[in-house]
C-alpha positions as CSV (number, residue, x, y, z in Angstrom):
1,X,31.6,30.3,-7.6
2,X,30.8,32.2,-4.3
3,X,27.0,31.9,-5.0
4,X,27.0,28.4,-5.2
5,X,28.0,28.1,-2.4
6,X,25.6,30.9,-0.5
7,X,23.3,28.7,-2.1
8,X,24.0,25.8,-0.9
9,X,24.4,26.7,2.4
10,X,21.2,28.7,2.0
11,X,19.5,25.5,1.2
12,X,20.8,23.5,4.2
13,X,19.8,25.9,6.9
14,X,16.3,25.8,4.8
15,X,16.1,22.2,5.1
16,X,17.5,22.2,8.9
17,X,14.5,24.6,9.9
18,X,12.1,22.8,8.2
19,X,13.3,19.9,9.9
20,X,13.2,21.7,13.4
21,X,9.1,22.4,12.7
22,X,8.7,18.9,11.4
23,X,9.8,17.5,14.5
24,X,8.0,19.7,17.2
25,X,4.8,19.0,15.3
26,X,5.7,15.5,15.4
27,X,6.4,15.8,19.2
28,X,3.3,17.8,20.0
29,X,1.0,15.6,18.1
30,X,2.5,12.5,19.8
31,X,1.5,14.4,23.2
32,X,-1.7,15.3,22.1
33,X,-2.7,11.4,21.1
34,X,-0.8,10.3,24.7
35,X,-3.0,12.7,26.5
36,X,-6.2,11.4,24.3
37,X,-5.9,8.0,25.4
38,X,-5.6,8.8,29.0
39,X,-9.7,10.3,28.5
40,X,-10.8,7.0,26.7
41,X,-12.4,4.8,29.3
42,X,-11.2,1.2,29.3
43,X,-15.4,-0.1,29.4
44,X,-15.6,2.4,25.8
45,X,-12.6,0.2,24.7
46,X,-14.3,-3.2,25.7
47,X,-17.9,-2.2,24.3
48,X,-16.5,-1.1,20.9
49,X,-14.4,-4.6,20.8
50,X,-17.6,-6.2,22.0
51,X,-19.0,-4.4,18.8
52,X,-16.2,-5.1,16.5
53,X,-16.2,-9.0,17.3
54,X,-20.3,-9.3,16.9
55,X,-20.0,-7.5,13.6
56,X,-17.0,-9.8,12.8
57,X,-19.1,-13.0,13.2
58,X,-21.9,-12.0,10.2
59,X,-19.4,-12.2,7.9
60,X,-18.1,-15.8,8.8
């Protein structure tokens, strides 16, 4: 009965550290995609919109 419940608690501090590096990567990939659009020039944005709405009126 004492195993089961190493187990269990084996599991749970499994699943909380997998948890831990789930949410850094999800932290330091939001960071990375914040810092990303600060390069992106807002004339690249309007010229690929530009693009996007020409290529949208061939198939009207």
């Amino acid at each position: 009965m004492d195993n089961k419940g190493q187990t269990s608690a084996e599991f749970i501090l499994l699943f909380g550290g997998i948890m831990v590096v789930v949410l850094l990567a999800i932290y330091m990939y939001n960071n990375y995609l914040s810092d990303l659009s600060g390069q992106i020039e807002s004339r690249e944005v309007k010229q690929f919109n530009s693009q996007l709405h020409n290529l949208g009126n061939y198939f009207r």
